[in-house]
C-alpha positions in Angstrom: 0.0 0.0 0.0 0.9 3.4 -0.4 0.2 7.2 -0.3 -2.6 8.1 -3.4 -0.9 11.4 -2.8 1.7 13.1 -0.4 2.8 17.2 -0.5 5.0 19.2 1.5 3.1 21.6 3.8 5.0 23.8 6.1 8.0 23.7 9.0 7.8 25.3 12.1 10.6 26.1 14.3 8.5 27.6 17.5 5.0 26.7 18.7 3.7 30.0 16.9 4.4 28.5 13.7 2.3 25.5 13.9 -0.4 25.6 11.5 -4.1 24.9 12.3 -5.2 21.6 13.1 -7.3 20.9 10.1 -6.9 17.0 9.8 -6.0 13.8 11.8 -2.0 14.1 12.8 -0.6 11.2 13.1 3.5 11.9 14.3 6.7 9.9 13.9 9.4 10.5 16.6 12.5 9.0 16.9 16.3 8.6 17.2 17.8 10.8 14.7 19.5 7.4 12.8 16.4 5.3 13.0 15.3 6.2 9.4 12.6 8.1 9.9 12.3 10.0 6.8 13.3 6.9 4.9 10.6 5.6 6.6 7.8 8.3 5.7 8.6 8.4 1.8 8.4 4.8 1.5 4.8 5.0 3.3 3.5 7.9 0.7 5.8 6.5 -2.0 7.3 9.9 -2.8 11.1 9.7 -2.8 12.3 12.9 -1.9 9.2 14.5 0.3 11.1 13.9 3.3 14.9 14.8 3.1 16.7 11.9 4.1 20.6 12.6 5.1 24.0 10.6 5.7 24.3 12.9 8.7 21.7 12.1 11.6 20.2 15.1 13.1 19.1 16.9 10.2 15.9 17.7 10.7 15.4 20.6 13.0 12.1 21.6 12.3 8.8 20.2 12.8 7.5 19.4 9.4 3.7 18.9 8.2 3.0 16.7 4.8 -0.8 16.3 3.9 -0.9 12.5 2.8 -3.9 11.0 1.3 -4.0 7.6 2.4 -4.6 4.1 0.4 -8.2 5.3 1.2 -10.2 7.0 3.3 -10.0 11.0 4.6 -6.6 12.7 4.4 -4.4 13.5 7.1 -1.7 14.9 8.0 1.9 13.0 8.7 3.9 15.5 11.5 7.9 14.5 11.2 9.3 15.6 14.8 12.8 16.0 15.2 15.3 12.9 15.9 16.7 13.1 19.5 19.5 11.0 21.0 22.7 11.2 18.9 22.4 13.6 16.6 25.6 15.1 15.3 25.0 19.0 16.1 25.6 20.7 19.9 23.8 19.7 22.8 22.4 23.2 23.4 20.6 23.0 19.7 19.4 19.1 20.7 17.9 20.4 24.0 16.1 23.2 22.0 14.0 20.9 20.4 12.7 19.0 23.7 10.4 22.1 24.6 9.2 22.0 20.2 8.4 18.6 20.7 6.7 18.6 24.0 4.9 21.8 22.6 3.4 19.7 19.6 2.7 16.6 21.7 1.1 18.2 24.7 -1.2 20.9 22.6 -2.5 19.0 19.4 -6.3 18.7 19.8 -5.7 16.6 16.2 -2.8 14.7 17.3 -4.4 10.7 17.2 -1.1 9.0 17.6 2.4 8.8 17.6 4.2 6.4 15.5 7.5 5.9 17.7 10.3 4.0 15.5 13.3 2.0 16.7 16.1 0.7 15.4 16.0 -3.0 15.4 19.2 -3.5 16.1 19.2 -1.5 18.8 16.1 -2.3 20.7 15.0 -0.1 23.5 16.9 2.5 25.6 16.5 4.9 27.6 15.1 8.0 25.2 12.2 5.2 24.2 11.3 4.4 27.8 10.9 7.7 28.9 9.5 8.9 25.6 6.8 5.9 25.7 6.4 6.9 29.3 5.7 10.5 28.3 3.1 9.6 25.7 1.4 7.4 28.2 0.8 9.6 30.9 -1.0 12.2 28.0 -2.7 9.3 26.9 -0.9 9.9 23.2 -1.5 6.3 20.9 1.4 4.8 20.5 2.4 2.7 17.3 5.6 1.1 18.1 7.8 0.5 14.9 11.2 -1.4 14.7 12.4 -0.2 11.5 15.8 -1.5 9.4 14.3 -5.4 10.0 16.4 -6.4 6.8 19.9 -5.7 9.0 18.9 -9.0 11.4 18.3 -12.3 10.2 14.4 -13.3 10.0 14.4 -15.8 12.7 15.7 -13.0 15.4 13.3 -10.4 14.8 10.3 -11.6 16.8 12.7 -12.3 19.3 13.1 -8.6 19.4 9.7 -7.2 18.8 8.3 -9.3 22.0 11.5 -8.0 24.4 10.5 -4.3 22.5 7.1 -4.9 23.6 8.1 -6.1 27.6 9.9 -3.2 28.0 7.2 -0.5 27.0 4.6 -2.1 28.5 2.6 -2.5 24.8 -0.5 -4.1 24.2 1.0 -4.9 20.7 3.4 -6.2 19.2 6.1 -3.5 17.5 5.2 -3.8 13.8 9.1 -4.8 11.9 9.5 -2.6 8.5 12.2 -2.5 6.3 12.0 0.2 4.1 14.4 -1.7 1.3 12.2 -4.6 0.9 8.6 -2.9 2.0 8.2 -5.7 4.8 5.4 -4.2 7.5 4.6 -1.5 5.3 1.5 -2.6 4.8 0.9 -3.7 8.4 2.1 0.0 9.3 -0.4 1.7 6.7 -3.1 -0.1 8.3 -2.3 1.1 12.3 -1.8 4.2 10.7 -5.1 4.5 9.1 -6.9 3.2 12.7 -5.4 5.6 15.3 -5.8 8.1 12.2 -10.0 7.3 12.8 -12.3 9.4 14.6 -11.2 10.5 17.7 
C-alpha cells in the first residue's frame, strides 16, 4: 500500500508557527538514525518528500506533509525531530525538547504517535521515557522497529516481543524495512486506525 498522494506543507521552528489543526495528525518520533524519513517516503511512496541525510540530526524543524491515504480522509503526517545522537551541539538538541513537548502536549488533532526503533538497537533509555511520556498524555502509540532487513528473520520476533516487555505494549512493535517494504503494509493499516475518529 501506499500514499494516493503526499505534499509538502510547512515547517515550524517555535509553537507560533504550527499551522491549524485541520486534519487527523498522526506523528513519527525517533532517534535521529532510525530512518525516519526513509521511513515516511516509502509510506507515501514519494522519494524525496522527506529529506533523508547521511548525517543524523538533520531535521530541525517540525515538518507537516498532507498525505492521502490508500483510502479513506486525508491526514496529516507530523515528522518531529530525531533526538538521541544527533551530530550537532547539545544546546541546539535540548532546543527541540520544549518543540516537541509543545506539539505533543497541545495538538487537539494529534491521534497518535508512530515511535520508531532501530531493530538492532532495541529499547533505551530516550524510548522508555518517551513511551512513558506519551502514556501519561494518553498519546496512541504505534511502536515501529524499523531496518528489519539488517537481522536475520528468525531474530526479529525475538526482538519485537522484548521491544514490547519493555514499554509495557499491548502490541506487538510492527518490523518494516523500508528496502524490501516488509510491514509497510501492516504500518499503513495502524496508521489508518489511530488516524480514525477521535
Amino acid at each position: 500500500m501506499k500514499a494516493r498522494s503526499a505534499t509538502f506543507i510547512t515547517s515550524a521552528a517555535d509553537p507560533a508557527q504550527f499551522p491549524p489543526s485541520s486534519l487527523p495528525e498522526i506523528a513519527f518520533a525517533g532517534r535521529s538514525n532510525v530512518g525516519k524519513s526513509s521511513l515516511i517516503n516509502a509510506l507515501t511512496g514519494v522519494s524525496s518528500l522527506a529529506r533523508t541525510s547521511r548525517t543524523p540530526g538533520r531535521t530541525r524543524l517540525v515538518n507537516w506533509f498532507r498525505v492521502d491515504p490508500p483510502k479513506g480522509d486525508p491526514l496529516h503526517f507530523v515528522d518531529l525531530p530525531g533526538y538521541g545522537y544527533a551530530q550537532v551541539p547539545v544546546a541546539m538538541r535540548d532546543s527541540w525538547r520544549p518543540l516537541i513537548e509543545s506539539f505533543l502536549s497541545g495538538r487537539e488533532a494529534l491521534r497518535g504517535v508512530v515511535l520508531l526503533i532501530d531493530v538492532r538497537r532495541g529499547v533505551e533509555d530516550e524510548e522508555l521515557d518517551f513511551a512513558a511520556w506519551l502514556e501519561q498524555r494518553g498519546v496512541a502509540v504505534v511502536a515501529c522497529l524499523t531496518k528489519a532487513d539488517k537481522v536475520p528473520k528468525n531474530k526479529r520476533r525475538p526482538v519485537a516481543l522484548d521491544v514490547k516487555k519493555q514499554l509495557g505494549l499491548r502490541k506487538e512493535p510492527i518490523l518494516v524495512s523500508t528496502l524490501d517494504g516488509d510491514g509497510l503494509d501492516d504500518l499503513w493499516r495502524a496508521v489508518m486506525t489511530a488516524a480514525g475518529p477521535a
